[in-house]
C-alpha positions as CSV (number, residue, x, y, z in Angstrom):
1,X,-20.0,19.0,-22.1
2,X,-21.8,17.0,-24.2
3,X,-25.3,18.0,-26.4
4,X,-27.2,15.2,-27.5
5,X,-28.1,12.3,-24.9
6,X,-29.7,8.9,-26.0
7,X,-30.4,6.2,-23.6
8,X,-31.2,3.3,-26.0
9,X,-33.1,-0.2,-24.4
10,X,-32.0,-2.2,-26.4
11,X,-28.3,-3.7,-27.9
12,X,-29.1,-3.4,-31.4
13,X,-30.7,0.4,-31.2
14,X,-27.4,1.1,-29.2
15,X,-25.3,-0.5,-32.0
16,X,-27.3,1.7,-34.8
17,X,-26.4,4.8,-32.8
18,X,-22.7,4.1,-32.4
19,X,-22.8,3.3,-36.4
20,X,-24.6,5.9,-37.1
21,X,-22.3,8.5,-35.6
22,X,-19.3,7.1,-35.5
23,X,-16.2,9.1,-33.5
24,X,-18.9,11.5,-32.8
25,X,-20.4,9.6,-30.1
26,X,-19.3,7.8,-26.9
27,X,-20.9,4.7,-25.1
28,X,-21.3,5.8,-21.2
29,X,-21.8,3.4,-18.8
30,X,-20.6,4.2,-15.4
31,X,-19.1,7.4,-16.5
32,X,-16.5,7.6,-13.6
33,X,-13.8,7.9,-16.3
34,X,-15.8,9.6,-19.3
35,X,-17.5,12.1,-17.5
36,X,-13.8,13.4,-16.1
37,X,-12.5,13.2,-19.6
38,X,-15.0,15.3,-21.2
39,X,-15.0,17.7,-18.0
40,X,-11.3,17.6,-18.7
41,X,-11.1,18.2,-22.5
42,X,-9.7,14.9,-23.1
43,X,-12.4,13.7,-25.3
44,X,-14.5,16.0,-27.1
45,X,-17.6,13.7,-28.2
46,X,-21.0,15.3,-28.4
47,X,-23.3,12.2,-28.1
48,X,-23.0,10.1,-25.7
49,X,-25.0,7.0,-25.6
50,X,-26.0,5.6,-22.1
51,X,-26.4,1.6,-22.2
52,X,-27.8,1.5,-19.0
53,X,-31.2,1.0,-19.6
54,X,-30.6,-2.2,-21.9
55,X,-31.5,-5.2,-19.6
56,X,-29.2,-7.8,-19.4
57,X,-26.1,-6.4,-19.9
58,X,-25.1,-6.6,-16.2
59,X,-25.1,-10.9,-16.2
60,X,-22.4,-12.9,-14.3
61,X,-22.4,-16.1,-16.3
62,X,-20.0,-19.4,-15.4
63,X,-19.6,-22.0,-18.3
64,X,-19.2,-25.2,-16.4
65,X,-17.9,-27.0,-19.3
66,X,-15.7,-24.3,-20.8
67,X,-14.4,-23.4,-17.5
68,X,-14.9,-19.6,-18.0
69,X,-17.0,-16.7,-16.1
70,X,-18.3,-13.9,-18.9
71,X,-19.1,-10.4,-17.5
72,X,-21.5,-8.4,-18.9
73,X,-20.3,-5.1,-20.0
74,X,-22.8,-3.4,-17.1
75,X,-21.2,-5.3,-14.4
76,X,-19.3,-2.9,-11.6
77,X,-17.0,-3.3,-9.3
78,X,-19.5,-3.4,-6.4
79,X,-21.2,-6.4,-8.4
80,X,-17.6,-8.1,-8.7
81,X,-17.1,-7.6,-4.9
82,X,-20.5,-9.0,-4.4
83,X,-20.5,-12.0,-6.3
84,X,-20.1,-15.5,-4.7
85,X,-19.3,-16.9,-8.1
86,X,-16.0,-14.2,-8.8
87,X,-15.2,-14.2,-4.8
88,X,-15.3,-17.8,-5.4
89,X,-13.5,-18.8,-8.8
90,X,-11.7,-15.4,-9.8
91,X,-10.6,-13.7,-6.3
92,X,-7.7,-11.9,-8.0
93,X,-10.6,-9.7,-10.0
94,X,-12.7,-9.1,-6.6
95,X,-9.6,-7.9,-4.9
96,X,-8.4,-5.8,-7.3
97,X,-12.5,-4.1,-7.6
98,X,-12.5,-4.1,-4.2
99,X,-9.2,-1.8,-4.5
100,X,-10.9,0.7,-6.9
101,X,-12.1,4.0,-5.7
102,X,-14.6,4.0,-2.9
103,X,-18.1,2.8,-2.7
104,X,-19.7,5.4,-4.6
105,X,-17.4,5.0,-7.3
106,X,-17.6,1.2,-7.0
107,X,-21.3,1.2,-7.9
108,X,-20.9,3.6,-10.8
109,X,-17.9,2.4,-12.2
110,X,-17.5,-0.5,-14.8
111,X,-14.7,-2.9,-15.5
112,X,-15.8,-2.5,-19.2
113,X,-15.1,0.9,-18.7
114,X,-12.0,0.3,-16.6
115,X,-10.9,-1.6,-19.5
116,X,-11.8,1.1,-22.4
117,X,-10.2,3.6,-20.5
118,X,-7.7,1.5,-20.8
119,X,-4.6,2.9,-18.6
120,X,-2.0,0.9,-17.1
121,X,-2.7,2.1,-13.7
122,X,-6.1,0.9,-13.5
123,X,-6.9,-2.0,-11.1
124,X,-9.3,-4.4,-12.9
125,X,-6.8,-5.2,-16.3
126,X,-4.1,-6.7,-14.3
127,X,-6.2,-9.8,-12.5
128,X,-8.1,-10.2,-15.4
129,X,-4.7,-10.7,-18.0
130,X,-3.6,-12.9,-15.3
131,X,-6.9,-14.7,-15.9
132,X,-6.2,-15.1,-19.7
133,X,-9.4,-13.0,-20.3
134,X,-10.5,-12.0,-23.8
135,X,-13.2,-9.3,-24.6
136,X,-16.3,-9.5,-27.1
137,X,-16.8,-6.9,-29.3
138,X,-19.9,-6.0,-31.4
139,X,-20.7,-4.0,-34.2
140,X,-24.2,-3.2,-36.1
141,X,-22.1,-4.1,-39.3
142,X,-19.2,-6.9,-38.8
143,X,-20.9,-8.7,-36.0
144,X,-18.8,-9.9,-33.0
145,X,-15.2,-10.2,-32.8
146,X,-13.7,-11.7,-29.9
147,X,-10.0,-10.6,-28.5
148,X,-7.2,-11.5,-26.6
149,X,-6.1,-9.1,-23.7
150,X,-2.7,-8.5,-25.6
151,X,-4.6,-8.1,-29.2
152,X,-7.4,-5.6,-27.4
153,X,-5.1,-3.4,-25.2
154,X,-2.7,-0.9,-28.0
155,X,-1.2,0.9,-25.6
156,X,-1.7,3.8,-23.0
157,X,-5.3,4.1,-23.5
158,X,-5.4,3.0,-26.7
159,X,-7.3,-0.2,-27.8
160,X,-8.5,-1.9,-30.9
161,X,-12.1,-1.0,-29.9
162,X,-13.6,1.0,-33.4
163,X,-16.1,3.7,-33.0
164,X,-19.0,1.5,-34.2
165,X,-18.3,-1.4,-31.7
166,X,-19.6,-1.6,-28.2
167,X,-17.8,-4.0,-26.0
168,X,-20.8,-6.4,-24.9
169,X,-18.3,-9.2,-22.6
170,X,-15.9,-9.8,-20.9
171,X,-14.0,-13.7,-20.6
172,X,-12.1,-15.2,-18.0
173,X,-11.0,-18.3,-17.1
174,X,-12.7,-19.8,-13.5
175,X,-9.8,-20.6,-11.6
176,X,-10.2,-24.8,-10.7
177,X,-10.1,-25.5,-7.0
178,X,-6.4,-26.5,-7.2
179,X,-5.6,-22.9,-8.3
180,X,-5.5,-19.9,-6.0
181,X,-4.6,-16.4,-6.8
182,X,-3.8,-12.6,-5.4
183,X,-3.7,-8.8,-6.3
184,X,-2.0,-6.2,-4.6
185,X,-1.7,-3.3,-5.5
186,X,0.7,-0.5,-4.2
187,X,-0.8,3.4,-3.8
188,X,0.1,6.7,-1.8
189,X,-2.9,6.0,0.1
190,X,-5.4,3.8,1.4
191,X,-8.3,4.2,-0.3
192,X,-8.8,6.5,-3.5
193,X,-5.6,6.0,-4.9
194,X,-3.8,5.4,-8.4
195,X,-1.3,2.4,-8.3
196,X,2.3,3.1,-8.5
197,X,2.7,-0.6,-9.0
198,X,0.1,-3.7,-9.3
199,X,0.7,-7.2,-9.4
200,X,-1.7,-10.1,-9.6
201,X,-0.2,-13.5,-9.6
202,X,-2.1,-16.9,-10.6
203,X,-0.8,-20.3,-9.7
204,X,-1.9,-24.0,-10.4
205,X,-0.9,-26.6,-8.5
206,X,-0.7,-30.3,-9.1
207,X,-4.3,-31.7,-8.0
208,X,-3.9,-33.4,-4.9
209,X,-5.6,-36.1,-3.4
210,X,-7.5,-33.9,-1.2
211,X,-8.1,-30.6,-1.3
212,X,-8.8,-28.2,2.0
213,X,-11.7,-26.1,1.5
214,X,-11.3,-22.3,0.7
215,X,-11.4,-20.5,3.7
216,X,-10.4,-16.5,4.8
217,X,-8.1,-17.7,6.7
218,X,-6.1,-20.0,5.0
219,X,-4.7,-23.4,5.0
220,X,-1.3,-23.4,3.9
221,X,0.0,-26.7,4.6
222,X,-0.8,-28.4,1.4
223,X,0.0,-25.8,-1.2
224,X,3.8,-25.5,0.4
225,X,4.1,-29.1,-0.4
226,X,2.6,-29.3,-4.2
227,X,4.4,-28.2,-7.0
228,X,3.5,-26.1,-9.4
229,X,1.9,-26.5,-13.3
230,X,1.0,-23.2,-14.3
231,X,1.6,-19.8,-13.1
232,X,0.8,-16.1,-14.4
233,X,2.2,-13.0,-13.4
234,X,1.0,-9.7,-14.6
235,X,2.3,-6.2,-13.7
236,X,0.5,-2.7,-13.8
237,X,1.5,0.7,-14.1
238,X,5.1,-0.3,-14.9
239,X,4.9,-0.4,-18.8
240,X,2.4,1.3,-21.5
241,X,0.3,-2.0,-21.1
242,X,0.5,-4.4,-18.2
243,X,3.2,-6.8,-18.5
244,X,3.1,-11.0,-18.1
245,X,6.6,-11.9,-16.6
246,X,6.7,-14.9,-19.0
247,X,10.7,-15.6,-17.4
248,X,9.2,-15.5,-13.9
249,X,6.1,-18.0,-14.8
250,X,8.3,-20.5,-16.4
251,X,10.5,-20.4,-13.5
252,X,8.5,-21.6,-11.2
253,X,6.8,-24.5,-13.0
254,X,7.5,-28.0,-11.7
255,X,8.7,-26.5,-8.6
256,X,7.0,-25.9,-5.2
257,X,6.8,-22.3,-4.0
258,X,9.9,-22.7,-2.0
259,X,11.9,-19.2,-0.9
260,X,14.1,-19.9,-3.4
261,X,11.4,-20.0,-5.9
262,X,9.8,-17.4,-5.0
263,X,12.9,-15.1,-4.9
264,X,13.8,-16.4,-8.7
265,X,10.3,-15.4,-9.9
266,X,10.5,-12.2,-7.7
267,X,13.5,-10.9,-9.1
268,X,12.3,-12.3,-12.9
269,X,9.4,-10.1,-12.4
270,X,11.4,-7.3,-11.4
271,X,13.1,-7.4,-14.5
272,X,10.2,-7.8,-16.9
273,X,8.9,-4.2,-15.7
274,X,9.8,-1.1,-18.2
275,X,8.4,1.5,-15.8
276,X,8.7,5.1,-16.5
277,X,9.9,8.1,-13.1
278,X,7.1,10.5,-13.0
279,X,5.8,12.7,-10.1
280,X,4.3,9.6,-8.1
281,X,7.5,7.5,-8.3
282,X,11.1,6.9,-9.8
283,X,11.8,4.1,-12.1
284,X,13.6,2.7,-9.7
285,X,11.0,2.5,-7.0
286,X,8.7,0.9,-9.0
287,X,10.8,-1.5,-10.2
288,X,11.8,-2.7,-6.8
289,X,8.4,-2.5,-5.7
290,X,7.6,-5.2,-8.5
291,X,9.9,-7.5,-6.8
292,X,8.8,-7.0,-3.1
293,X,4.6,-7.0,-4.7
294,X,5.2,-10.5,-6.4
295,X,7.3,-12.0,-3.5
296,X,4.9,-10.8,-1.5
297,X,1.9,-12.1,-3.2
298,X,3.4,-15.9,-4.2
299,X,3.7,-16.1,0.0
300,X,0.6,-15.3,0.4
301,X,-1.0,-18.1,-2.0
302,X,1.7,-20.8,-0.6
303,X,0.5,-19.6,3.1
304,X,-3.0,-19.7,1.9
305,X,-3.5,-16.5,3.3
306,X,-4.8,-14.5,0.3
307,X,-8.3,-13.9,1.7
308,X,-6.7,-12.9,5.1
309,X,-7.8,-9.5,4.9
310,X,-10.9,-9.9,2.8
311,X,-14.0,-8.7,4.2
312,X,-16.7,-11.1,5.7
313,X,-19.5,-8.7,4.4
314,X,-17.8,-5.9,2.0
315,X,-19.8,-2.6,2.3
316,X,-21.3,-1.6,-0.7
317,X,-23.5,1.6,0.2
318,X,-26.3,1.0,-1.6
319,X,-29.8,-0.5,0.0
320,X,-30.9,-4.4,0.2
321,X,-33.5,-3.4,-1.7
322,X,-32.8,-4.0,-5.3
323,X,-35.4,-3.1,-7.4
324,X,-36.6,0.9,-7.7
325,X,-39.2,1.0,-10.2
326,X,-39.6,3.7,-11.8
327,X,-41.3,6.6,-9.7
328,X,-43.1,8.5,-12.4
329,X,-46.0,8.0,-14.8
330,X,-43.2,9.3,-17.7
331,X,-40.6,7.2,-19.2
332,X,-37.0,8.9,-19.7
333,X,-36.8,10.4,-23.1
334,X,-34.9,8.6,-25.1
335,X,-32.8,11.1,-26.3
336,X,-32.3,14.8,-24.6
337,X,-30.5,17.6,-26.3
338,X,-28.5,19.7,-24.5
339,X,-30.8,22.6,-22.4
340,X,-34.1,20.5,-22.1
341,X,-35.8,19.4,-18.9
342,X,-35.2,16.2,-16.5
343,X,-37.9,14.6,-14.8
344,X,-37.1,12.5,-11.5
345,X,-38.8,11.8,-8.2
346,X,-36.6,13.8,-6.4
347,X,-36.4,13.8,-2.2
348,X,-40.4,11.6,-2.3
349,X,-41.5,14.0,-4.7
350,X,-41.7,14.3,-8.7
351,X,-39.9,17.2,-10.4
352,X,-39.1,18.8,-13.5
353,X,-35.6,20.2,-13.5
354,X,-35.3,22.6,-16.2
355,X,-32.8,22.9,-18.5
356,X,-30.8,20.5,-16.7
357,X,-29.8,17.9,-19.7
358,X,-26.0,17.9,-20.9
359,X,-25.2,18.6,-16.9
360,X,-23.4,16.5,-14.1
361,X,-26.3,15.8,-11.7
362,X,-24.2,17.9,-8.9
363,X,-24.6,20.9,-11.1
364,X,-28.2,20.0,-12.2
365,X,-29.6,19.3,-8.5
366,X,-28.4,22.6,-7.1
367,X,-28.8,24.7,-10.0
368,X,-31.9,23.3,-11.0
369,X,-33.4,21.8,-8.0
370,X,-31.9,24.2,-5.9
371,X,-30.5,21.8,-3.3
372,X,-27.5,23.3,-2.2
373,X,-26.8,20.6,0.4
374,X,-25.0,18.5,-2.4
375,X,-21.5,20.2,-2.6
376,X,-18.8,20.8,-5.3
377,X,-15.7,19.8,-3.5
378,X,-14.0,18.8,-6.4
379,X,-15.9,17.7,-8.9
380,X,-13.9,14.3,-9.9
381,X,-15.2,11.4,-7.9
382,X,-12.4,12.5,-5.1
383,X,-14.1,13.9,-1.5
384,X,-17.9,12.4,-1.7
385,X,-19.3,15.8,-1.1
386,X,-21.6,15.4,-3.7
387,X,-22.4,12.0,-2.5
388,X,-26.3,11.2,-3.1
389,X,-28.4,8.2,-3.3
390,X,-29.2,7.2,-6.8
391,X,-32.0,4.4,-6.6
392,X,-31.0,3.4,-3.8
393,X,-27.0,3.6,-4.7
394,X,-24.9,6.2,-3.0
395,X,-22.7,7.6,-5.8
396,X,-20.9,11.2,-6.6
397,X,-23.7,13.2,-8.3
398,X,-20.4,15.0,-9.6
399,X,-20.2,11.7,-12.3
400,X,-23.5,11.4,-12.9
401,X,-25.5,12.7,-16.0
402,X,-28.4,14.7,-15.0
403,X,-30.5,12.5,-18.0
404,X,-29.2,9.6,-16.4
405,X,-31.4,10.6,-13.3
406,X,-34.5,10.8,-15.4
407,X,-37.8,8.7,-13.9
408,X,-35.3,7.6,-11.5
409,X,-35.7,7.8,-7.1
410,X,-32.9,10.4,-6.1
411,X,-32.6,11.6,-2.8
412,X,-30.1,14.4,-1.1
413,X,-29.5,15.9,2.2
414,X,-32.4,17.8,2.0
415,X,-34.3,14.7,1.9
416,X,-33.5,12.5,5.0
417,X,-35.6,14.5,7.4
418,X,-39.2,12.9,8.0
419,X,-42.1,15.3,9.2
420,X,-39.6,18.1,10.5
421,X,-37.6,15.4,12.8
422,X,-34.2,14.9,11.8
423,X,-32.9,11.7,10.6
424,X,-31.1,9.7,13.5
425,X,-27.8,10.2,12.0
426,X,-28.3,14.0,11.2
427,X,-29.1,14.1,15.8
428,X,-25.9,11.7,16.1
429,X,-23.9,14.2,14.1
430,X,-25.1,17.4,16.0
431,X,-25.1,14.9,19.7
432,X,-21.0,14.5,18.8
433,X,-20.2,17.6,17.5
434,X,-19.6,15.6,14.7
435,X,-19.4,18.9,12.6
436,X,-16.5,21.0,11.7
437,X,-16.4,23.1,8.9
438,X,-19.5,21.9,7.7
439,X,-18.9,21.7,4.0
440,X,-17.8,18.0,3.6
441,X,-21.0,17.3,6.5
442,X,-24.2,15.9,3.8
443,X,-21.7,14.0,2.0
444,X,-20.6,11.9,5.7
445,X,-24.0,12.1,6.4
446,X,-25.2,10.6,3.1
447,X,-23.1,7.5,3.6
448,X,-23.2,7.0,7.1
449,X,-27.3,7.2,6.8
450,X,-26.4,4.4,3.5
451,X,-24.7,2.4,5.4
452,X,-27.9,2.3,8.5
453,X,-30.1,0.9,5.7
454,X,-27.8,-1.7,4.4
455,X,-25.9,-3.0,7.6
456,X,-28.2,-1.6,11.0
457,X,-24.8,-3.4,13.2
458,X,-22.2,-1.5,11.4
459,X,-18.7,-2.7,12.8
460,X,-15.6,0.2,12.9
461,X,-14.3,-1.4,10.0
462,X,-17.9,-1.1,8.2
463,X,-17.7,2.4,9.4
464,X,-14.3,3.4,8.2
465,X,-15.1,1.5,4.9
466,X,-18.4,3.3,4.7
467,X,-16.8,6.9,4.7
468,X,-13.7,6.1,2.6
469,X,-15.2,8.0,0.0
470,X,-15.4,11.2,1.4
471,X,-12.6,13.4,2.5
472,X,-13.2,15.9,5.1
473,X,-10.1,18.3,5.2
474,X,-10.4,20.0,8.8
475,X,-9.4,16.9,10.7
476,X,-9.7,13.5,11.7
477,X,-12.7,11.2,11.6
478,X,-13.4,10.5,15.6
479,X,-16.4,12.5,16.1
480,X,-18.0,11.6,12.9
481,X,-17.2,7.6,13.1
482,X,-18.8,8.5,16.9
483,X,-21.5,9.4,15.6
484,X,-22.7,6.7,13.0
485,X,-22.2,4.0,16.4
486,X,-24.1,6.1,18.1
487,X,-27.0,6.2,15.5
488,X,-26.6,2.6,14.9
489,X,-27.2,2.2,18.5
490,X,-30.0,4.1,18.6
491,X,-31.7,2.8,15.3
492,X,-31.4,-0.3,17.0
């Protein structure tokens, strides 16, 4: 898919690269998008250049003074969910991560790239635009240029981002503690899905006297009463960019969220959205879902009620322990053509995998490394068959560059066995019959034994979050969910 790999470690080598090839070369990241695109035929670069080994790039950084949170353009969504600071002062954007993929995507993935990629369906632009964010962008020739949401985004996946620019932040504004704020977001299923509609609304209320503190579970009593001094409302997947209802905003300041209110704005929404019928939904659906999204979400911030269903401790799948040092005596090579060797510590032991370079790691591990435990299911980030760790980061090996594995700890299916006895999860598996078919098995397996290391007390939810990534076809999830109690219990 691609021939030439470099894997620059610092900003300005990365800058020289994308200046010296121009359109020929494409800044990876995450590569939950890219690597689809390419697969796809969509884009057609033959250099990619892989940021993540720049340190530094992955900073969550508040500005007191200025009132604004910048994002490094390394930060993913599982770092966005994890983050006191956006949980805190920008819940609209850790909702909306929260919402994207599942686990293994959400420790890939990038909202840089999320941005880039730059649809209207995707989850992160909406909260932000609400936010008023702006991005950075850098070139090894201009210097930094700095742009508004509605000066960045062009259209469907189009931006103003130039072939010799790397986007190196992201700004939003840290919502003040008389401000509260809410995504949701409107799919055909509950986890892995595409929005038909998105809405994230903002609102600022008059400062009272004496503010409750934020809690999960709301306190609605004193943002019924206050009115309102500012509100945005942005809309996804109902226009070529996401939309600000401007009408709806302006109708609602100097009021309080009354239902009248918030039927006006509702209904001024509903008719700010331009959306388009297509094979998920009509025109007409969306539309109407606009109106019951924003209603919906203005209740919830009267009510206080916005973090009702956010998670006390989100699952992220990947281990407490955050640094992997580099396993081998080797560094990566900083550039790989396409056909050369990887090296990686791979299941506790150093290998060579040949001619794996300009590869998805799926296709690298099992043709390379022969570990056929890591299945193609369908090679897009879609049924976690492929599901591996990654430095201690479950993730689909089907998005992963094979280089990007180089001097890096990997481990499969192959690998959770210690001394011939079977990893507790493997025995709970096997104990509840936990196996049908068998193909979609390492993949549960890979998470459930994930989600032993980073929570040993999973709850159900925890569970069901855990495996949400990774779609087994034969039936339901009973026996497996069965079985990851039962190792927990056992563990324990």
């Amino acid at each position: 898919m691609w021939h030439t790999y470099y894997q620059p470690t610092t900003l300005s080598e990365a800058l020289a690269l994308l200046s010296q090839h121009g359109d020929q070369a494409r800044v990876i990241a995450g590569g939950t998008d890219l690597i689809i695109e390419l697969e796809r035929g969509v884009r057609r670069q033959r250099i990619l250049v892989d940021i993540t080994r720049i340190p530094g790039l992955d900073r969550i950084e508040l500005d007191e003074a200025q009132g604004e949170i910048t994002l490094g353009p390394l930060v993913t969504h599982n770092d966005v969910v994890a983050s006191p600071l956006l949980v805190e002062r920008a819940f609209p954007l850790a909702q909306a991560c929260w919402e994207v993929g599942a686990p293994q995507i959400r420790n890939r993935g990038t909202v840089a790239g999320n941005l880039i990629t730059a649809s209207p369906a995707n989850d992160t632009i909406t909260p932000l635009w609400a936010l008023d964010a702006a991005v950075t962008l850098t070139s090894q020739a201009r210097g930094s240029r700095r742009l508004t949401f509605d000066q960045f985004f062009l259209g469907v996946r189009r931006t103003a981002l130039q072939p010799d620019e790397l986007l190196t932040g992201i700004h939003l504004r840290a919502l003040p503690a008389h401000a509260r704020g809410a995504f949701i977001k409107l799919g055909l299923r509950r986890v892995q899905a595409i929005s038909l509609v998105n809405a994230a609304v903002v609102v600022e209320f008059a400062e009272p006297p004496h503010l409750p503190q934020r809690s999960s579970r709301g306190n609605g009593t004193i943002w019924e009463e206050l009115p309102v001094v500012c509100a945005r409302i942005a809309l996804g997947a109902v226009a070529p960019t996401i939309v600000r209802a401007e009408a709806a905003e302006a109708s609602l300041v100097g009021r309080a969220l009354t239902d009248e209110a918030i039927s006006e704005a509702s209904r001024l929404a509903m008719e700010a959205a331009r959306p388009i019928d297509d094979v998920r939904a009509s025109a007409d659906y969306r539309r109407d879902m606009v109106r019951v999204l924003v209603a919906r979400a203005l209740r919830l911030v009267r009510e206080g009620n916005e973090r009702a269903n956010w998670p006390d401790r989100p699952v992220l799948l990947r281990s407490p322990v955050a640094d992997h040092p580099s396993p081998t005596t080797e560094p990566w090579p900083p550039v790989a053509d396409h056909g050369s060797s990887v090296t990686l510590r791979l299941n506790g032991r150093t290998v060579t995998l040949e001619h794996a370079a300009g590869k998805t790691l799926l296709r690298a591990l099992r043709e390379d490394g022969h570990m056929t435990g890591v299945k193609e299911g369908c090679a897009e980030g879609e049924c976690g068959a492929c599901t591996v760790w990654l430095d201690g980061q479950a993730v689909m090996a089907c998005l992963v560059p094979a280089e990007r594995a180089a001097g890096c700890d990997v481990v499969t299916v192959e690998g959770l066995a210690r001394n011939g006895d079977l990893h507790p999860i493997q025995s709970a598996f096997i104990a509840e019959g936990a196996v049908q078919c068998g193909y979609c098995t390492p993949g549960l397996v890979m998470s459930g034994a994930m989600l032993l290391q980073e929570r040993p007390d999973p709850t159900f939810s925890d569970i069901q979050q855990a495996l949400a990534g990774n779609l087994c076809r034969c039936t339901g999830y009973a026996k497996v969910i069965a079985a990851v109690e039962k190792a927990s219990k056992q563990a324990r």
